[in-house]
C-alpha positions in Angstrom: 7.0 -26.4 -8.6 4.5 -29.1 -8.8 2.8 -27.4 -5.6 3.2 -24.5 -7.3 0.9 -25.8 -10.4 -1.7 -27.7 -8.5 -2.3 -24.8 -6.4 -2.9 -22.7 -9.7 -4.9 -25.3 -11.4 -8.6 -23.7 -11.8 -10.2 -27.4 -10.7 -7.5 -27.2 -7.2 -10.2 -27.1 -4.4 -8.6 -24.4 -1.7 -8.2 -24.6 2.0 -8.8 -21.4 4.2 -5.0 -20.9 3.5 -4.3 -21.4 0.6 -7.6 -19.5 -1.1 -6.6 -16.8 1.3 -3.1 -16.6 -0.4 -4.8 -16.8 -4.0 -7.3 -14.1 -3.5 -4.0 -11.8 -2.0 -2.0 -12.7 -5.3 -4.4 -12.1 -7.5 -5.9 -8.9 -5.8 -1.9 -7.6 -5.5 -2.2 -8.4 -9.4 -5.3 -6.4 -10.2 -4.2 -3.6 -8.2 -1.3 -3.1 -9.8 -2.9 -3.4 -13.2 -5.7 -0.7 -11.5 -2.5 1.7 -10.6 -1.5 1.5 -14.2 -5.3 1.9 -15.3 -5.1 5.0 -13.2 -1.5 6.0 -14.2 -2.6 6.0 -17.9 -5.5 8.1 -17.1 -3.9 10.8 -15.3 -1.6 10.7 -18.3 -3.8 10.9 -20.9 -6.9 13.1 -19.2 -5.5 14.8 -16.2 -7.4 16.0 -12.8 -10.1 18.1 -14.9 -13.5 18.4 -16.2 -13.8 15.2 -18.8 -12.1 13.1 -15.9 -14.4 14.5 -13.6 -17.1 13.0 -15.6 -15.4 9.6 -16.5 -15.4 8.8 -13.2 -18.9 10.4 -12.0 -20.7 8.2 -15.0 -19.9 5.2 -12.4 -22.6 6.2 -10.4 -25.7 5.8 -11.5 -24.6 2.0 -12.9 -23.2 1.5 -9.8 -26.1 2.8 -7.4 -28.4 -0.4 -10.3 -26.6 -2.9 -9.3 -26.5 -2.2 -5.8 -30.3 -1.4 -5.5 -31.6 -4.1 -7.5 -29.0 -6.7 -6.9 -27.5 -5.7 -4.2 -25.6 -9.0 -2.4 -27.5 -11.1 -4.7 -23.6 -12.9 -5.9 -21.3 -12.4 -2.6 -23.6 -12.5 0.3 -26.9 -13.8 0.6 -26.8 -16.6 -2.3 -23.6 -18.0 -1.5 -25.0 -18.5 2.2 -28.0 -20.3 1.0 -26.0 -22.1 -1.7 -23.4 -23.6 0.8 -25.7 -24.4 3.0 -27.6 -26.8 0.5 -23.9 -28.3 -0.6 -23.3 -28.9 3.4 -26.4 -30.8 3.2 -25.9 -32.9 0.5 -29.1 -31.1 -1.3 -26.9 -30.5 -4.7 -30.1 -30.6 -6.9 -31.8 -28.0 -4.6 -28.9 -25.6 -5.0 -28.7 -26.4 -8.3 -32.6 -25.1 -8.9 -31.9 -22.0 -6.5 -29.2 -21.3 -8.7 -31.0 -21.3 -12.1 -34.6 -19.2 -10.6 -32.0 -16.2 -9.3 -29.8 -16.4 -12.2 -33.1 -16.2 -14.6 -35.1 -14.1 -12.4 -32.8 -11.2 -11.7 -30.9 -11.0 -15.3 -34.4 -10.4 -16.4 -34.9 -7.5 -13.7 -31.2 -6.3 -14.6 -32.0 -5.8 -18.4 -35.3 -3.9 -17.4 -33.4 -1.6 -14.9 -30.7 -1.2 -17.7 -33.4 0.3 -20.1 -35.4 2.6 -17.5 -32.1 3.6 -16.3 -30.8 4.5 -19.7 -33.9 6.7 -20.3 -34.0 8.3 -17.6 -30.2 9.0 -17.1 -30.2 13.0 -18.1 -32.8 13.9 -15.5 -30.5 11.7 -12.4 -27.5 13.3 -13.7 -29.3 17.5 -13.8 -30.0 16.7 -10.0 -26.4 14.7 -8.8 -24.5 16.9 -10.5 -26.0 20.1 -10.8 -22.6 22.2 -10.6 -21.1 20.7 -14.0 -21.1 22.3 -16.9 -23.8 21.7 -20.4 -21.5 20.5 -22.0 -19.6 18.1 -19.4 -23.1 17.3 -18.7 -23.6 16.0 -21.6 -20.4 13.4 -22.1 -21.2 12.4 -18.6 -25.0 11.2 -19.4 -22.8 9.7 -22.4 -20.4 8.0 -20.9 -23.2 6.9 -18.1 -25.2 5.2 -21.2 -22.3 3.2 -22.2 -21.2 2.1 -19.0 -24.5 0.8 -17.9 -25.5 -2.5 -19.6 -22.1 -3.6 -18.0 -24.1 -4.1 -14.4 -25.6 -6.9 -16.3 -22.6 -8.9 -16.7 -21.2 -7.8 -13.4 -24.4 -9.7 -11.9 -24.5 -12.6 -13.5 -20.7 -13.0 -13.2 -21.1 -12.7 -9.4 -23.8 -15.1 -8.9 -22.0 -17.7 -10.7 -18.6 -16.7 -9.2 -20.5 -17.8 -6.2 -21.1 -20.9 -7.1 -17.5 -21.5 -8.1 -16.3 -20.1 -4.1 -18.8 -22.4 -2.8 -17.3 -25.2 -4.1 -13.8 -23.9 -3.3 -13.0 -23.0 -6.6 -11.1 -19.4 -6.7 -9.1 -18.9 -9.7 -11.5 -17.8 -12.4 -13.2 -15.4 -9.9 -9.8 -14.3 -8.6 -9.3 -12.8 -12.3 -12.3 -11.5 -13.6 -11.5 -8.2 -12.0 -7.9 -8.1 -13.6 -9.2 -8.8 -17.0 -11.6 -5.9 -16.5 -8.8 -3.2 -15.3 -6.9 -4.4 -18.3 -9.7 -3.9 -21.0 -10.2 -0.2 -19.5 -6.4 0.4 -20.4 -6.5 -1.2 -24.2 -9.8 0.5 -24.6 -8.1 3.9 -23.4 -4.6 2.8 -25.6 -6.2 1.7 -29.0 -9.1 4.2 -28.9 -8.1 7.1 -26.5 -6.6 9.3 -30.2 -10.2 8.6 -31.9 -12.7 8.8 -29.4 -11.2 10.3 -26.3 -12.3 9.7 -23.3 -14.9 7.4 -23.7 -13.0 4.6 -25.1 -12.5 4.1 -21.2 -16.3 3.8 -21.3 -16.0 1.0 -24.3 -12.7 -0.9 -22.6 -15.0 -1.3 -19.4 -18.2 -2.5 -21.4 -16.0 -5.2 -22.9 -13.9 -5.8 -19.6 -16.8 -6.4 -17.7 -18.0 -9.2 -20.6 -14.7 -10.6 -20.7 -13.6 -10.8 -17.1 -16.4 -11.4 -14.3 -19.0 -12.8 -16.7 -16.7 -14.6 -19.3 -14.1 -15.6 -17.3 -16.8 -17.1 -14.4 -19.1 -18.6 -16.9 -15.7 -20.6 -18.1 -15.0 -21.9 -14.9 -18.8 -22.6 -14.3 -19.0 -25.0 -17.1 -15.9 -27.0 -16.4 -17.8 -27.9 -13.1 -21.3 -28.3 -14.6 -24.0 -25.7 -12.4 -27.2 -27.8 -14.1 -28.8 -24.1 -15.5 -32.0 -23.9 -16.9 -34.4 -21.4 -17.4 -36.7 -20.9 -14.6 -39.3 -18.8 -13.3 -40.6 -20.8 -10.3 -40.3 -17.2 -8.0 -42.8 -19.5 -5.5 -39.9 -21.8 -4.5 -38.9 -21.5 -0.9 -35.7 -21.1 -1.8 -35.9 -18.4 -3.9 -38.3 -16.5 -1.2 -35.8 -16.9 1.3 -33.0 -15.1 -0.9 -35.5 -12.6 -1.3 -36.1 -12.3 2.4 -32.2 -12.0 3.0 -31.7 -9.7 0.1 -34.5 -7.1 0.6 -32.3 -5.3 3.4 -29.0 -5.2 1.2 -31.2 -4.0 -1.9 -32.7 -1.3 0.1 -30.3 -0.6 2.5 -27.3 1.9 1.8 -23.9 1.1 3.5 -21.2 3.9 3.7 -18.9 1.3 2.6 -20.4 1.9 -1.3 -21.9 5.2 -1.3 -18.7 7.0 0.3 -17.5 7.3 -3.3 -21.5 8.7 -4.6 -21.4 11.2 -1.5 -17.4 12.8 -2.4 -18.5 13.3 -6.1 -21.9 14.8 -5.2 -20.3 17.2 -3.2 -16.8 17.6 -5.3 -18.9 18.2 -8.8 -18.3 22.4 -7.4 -14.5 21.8 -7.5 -13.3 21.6 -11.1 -10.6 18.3 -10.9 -12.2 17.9 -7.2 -13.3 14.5 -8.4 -11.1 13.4 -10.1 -8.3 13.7 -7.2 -10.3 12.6 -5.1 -10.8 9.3 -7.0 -6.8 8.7 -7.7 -6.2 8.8 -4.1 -9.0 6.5 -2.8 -7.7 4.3 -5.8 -4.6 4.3 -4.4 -5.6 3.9 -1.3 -7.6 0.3 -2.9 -4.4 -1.3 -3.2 -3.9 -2.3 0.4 -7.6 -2.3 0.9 -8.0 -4.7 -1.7 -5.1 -6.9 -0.3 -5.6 -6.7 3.6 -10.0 -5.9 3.2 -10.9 -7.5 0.6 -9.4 -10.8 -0.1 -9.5 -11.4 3.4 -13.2 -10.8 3.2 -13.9 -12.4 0.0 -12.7 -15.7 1.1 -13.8 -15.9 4.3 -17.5 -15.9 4.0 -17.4 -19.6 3.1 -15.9 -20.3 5.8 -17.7 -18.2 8.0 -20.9 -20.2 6.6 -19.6 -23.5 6.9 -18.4 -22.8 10.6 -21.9 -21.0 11.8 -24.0 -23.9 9.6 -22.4 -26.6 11.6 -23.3 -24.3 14.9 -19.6 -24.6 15.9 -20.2 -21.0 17.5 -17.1 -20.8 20.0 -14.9 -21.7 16.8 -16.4 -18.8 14.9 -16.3 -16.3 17.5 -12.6 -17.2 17.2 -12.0 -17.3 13.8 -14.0 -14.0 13.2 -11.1 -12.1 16.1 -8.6 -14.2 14.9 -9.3 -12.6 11.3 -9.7 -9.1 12.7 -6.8 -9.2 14.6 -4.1 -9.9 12.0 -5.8 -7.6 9.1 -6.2 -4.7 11.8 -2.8 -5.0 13.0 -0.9 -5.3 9.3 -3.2 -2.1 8.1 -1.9 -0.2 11.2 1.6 -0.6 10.3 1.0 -0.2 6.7 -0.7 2.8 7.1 2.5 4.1 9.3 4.3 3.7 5.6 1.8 5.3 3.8 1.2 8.3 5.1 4.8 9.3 5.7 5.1 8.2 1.5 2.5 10.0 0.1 4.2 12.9 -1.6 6.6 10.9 -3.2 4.2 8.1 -4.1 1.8 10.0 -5.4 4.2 12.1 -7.7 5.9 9.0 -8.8 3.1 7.5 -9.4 0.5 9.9 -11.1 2.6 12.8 -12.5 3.6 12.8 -16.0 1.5 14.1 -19.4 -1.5 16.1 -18.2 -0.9 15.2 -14.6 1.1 18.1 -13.5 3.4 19.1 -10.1 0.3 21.8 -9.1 -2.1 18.4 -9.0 0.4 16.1 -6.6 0.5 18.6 -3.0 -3.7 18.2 -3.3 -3.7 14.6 -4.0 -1.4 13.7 -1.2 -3.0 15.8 1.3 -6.1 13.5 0.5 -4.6 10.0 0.3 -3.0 10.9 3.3 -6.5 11.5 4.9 -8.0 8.4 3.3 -5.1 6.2 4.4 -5.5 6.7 8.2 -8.9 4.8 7.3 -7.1 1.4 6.0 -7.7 -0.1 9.4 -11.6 1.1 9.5 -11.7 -0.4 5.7 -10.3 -3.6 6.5 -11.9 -4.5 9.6 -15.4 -3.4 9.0 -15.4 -5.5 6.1 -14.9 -9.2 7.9 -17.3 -8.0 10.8 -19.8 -7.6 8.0 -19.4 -11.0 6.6 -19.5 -12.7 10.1 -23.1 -11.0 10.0 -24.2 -12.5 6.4 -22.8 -15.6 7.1 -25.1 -16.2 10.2 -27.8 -15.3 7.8 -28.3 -12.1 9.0 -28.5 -8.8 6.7 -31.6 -7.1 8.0 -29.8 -5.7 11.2 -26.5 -4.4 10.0 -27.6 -2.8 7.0 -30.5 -1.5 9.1 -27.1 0.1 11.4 -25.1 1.1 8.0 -28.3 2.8 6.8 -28.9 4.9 9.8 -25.1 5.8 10.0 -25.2 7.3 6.3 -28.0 9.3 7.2 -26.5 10.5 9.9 -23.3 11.1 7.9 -24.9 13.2 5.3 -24.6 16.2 7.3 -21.2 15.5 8.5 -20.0 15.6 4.8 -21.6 18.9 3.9 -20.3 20.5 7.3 -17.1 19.8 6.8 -17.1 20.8 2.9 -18.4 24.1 3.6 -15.5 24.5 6.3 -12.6 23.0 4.9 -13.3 22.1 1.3 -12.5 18.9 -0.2 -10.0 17.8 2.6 -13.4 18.2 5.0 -14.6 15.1 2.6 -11.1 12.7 3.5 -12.3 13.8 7.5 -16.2 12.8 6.8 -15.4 9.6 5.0 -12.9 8.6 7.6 -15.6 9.6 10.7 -18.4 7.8 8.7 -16.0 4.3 8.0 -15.3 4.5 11.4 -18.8 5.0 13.1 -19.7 1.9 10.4 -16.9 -0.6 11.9 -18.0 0.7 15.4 -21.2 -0.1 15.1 -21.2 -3.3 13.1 -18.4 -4.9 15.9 -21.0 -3.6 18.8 -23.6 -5.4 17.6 -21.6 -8.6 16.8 -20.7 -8.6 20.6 -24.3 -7.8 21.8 -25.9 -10.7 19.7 -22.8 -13.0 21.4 -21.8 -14.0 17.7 -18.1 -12.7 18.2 -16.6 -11.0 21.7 -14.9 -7.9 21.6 -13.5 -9.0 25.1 -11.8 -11.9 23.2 -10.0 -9.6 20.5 -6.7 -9.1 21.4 -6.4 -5.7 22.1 -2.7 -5.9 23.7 -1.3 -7.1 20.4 -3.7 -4.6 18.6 -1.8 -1.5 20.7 1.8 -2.7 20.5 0.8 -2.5 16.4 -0.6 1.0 16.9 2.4 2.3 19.5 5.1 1.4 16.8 3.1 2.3 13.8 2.5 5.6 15.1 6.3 6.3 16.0 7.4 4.5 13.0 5.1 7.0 10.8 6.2 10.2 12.8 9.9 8.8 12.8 10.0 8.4 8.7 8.1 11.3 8.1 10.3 13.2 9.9 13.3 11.3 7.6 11.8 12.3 4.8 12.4 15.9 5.1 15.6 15.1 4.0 15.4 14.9 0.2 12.5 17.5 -1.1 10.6 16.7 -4.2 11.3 18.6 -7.1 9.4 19.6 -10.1 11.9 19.9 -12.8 15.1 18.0 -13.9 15.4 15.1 -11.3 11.8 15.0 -9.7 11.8 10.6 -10.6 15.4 10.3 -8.6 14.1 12.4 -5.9 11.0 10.9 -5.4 12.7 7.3 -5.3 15.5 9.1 -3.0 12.2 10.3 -0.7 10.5 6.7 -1.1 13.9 4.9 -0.1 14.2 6.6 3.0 10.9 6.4 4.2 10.7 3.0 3.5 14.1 1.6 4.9 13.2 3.9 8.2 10.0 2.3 8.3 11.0 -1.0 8.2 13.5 -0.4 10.8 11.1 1.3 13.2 8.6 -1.6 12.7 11.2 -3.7 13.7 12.9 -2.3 16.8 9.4 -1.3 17.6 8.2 -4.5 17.6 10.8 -6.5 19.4 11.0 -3.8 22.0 7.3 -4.4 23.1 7.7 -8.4 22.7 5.0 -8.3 19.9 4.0 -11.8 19.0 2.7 -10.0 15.9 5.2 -11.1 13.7 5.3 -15.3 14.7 1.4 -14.5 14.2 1.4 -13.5 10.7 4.4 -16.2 10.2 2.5 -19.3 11.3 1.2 -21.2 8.7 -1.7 -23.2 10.0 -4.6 -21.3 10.5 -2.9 -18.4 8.9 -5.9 -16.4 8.7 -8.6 -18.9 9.6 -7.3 -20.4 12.6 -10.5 -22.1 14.0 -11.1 -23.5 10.5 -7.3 -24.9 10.1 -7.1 -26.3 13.2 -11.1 -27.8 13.0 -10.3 -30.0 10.6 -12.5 -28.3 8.0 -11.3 -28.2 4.4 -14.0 -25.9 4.1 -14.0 -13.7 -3.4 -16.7 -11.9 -5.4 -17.4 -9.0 -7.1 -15.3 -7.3 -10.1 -14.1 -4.2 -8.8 -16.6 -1.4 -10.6 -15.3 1.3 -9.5 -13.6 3.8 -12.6 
């Protein structure tokens, strides 16, 4: 027990392990409390034209913070500002600190206010199948959610600070806080003023949760802010220089999500299905992708600082190779559960029986990407922390290009399901092509991956999946008078015949998969663990 409170104590400096475990709790955590955010909205709104344009008024705040900010909080600063506390330079990061906190809140509230002016003409073009009058709440509920990017920012950067000096709890909750604003918002003001008091509950959840709950933690520690415009210091000019690619750059990994909704906005509900299967599907992305990811771009830093480049190369596979292999068998599970999960799950008040088959179909789809998701996601990292973001965003930006056409080829032929295919392709190509150019710049070997583990994991996830899918045949779903019993019936079997699959499947191949994911030191950072050294960001934003 008294492990148990030191390790939750917001001053508790982490290890690779035990930040690792923190950011996978408290992810777990949000993601549950994001289910129920999405459970409550299919509840009280449905699959249809107002949530189509809840969840396309994300955009255009999304698409400011990523191309004025973008990788200010999670990548490029917390490189520079780890660096400076390796070096014993504390007042130096302090000052970087304060010029890109003042400087870019300042850009941020400018952006806000063009933005907000000029949101009906973005959203005539974007979405240019919806309707006047859904046209209209979405510009609406765009306004609203807008002058949360500025608190998203500002919490990141400091969140930063807090990770680079091994500090995880506040950061680990801001998102949580957030998802659970969005629900009272939706609870206390859904009867008055319908759907936007989503719009409301994520203003104040983004003010109470990655700004608030940051700036806390930031002030038990003391970051030495002060105003400052000194955009001359080298510092400053070399955050720019790292930055500029992110900012200008566009990565399939964030405008997957802009590309389904430009192209669903025909489909009436299209979006909105869309969106509570990928929001599903965040769940294990968030616990295998992106805690994983979060906290290991300190590590990567400090490793690559301290040119211990044999250890990174290792720790970087290492990484890959546990998060690859755990997505393969967890997407085994949820492919062969998606009918079930999804009905449990989603239907009930305006989410009806005709909305789950659709839904299904596309989680389905989406899950076979978990893997794509996951991976690409530390091979990006091991990029920004050598302090490089001109060349894989230069990759990522050429792949979405290229993927435009996919996406509208496969709509016009297969309808929205051709979108789950285009996303998958385009994650893929991304991972692909970010892991290819690890290995040609010698930062991390794909000769050194282990690929024998990595197809023992794929052999008996892909006859577990068939196996339980098959087992699941068994008990149908139902839309009347026991469709919960049936569903948990369905979501029994699949999972008891997964598990077992996994685990005759497993032994039968001698997998050392399983002592892997067991062993303690080094658990996901091996090279860091076993080095001696003792050396998570961004609120999701996503509707």
């Amino acid at each position: 027990m008294t492990k148990l409170l030191r390790f939750l104590r917001p001053s508790h400096q982490h290890t690779a392990l035990s930040a690792t475990l923190l950011l996978m709790g408290t992810v777990m955590l949000s993601r549950v409390i994001g289910y129920l955010r999405e459970a409550y909205i299919a509840f009280a709104f449905g699959a249809g034209s107002q949530t189509d344009a809840y969840v396309t008024a994300f955009t255009l705040p999304d698409f400011l913070n990523y191309i004025v900010a973008g990788g200010a909080a999670s990548i490029t600063f917390i490189s520079i500002y780890t660096r400076f506390l390796a070096e014993k330079r504390d007042a130096d990061a302090q000052e970087t600190f304060s010029i890109i906190i003042t400087v870019m809140t300042a850009v941020m509230i400018v952006g806000t206010i063009l933005t907000e002016i000029f949101t009906p003409q973005f959203l005539h073009w974007y979405v240019k199948d919806f309707k006047p009058d859904q046209l209209e709440l979405c510009v609406h509920l765009t306004r609203i959610l807008l002058p949360a990017q500025i608190f998203f920012y500002v919490g990141g950067v400091v969140s930063a600070v807090l990770l680079s000096h091994r500090l995880f709890l506040f950061p680990a909750f801001g998102p949580l806080i957030y998802n659970l604003f969005i629900i009272f918002g939706g609870v206390v003001g859904g009867r008055h003023f319908g759907i936007e008091s989503l719009a409301y509950g994520a203003l104040l959840g983004s003010f109470a949760g990655p700004f608030l709950a940051s700036v806390i933690g930031a002030a038990k520690i003391g970051t030495g802010y002060r105003v400052s415009f000194q955009v001359m210091n080298p510092a400053f000019l070399e955050w720019v220089r790292l930055s500029i690619p992110l900012m200008l750059g566009v990565s399939l990994v964030t405008a997957d999500d802009w590309i389904l909704r430009y192209f669903a906005a025909s489909v009436v509900g299209g979006i909105s299905r869309l969106n509570y299967a990928k929001r599903l599907l965040a769940v294990p992305i968030a616990v295998l992708g992106q805690a994983t990811g979060q906290a290991s771009l300190p590590f990567f830093a400090r490793l690559f600082n301290e040119k211990k480049m044999k250890e990174f190369g290792e720790t970087v596979n290492d990484s890959v190779y546990r998060v690859s292999a755990a997505a393969l068998l967890a997407t085994a599970w949820m492919t062969a559960a998606a009918p079930p999960l999804i009905d449990l799950v989603y239907r009930r008040g305006k989410f009806l029986f005709s909305d789950v088959q659709p839904t299904a179909v596309y989680f389905f789809w989406f899950s076979l990407s978990l893997i794509l998701w996951a991976a690409q996601g530390l091979y990006a990292r091991a990029f920004y922390a050598a302090g490089d973001t001109f060349t894989p965003m230069a990759a990522v930006t050429v792949i979405t290009a290229c993927s435009l056409p996919v996406y509208s080829i496969l709509f016009r032929f297969f309808g929205l399901i051709g979108l789950a295919w285009a996303s998958d392709i385009g994650i893929g190509a991304n991972l692909f092509a970010l892991a290819l150019l690890l290995h040609r710049r010698r930062f991390v070997s794909l000769g050194e991956l282990r690929w024998g583990e990595l197809g023992k994991a794929a052999l008996t996830a892909l006859a577990a999946g068939v196996i339980s899918f098959e087992v699941a045949k068994v008990v149908p779903l139902t839309e009347g008078h026991g469709a919960r019993i049936a569903d948990l019936l369905q979501l029994s079997l699949v999972t008891v015949t997964w598990a077992a699959a996994v685990a005759a499947g497993l032994w039968l191949l001698r997998s050392e998969l399983p002592r892997d994911l067991r062993r303690r030191k080094g658990a996901v950072y091996p090279a860091v663990a076993q080095g001696g050294s003792k050396e998570i960001l961004g609120a999701g934003r996503e509707p």
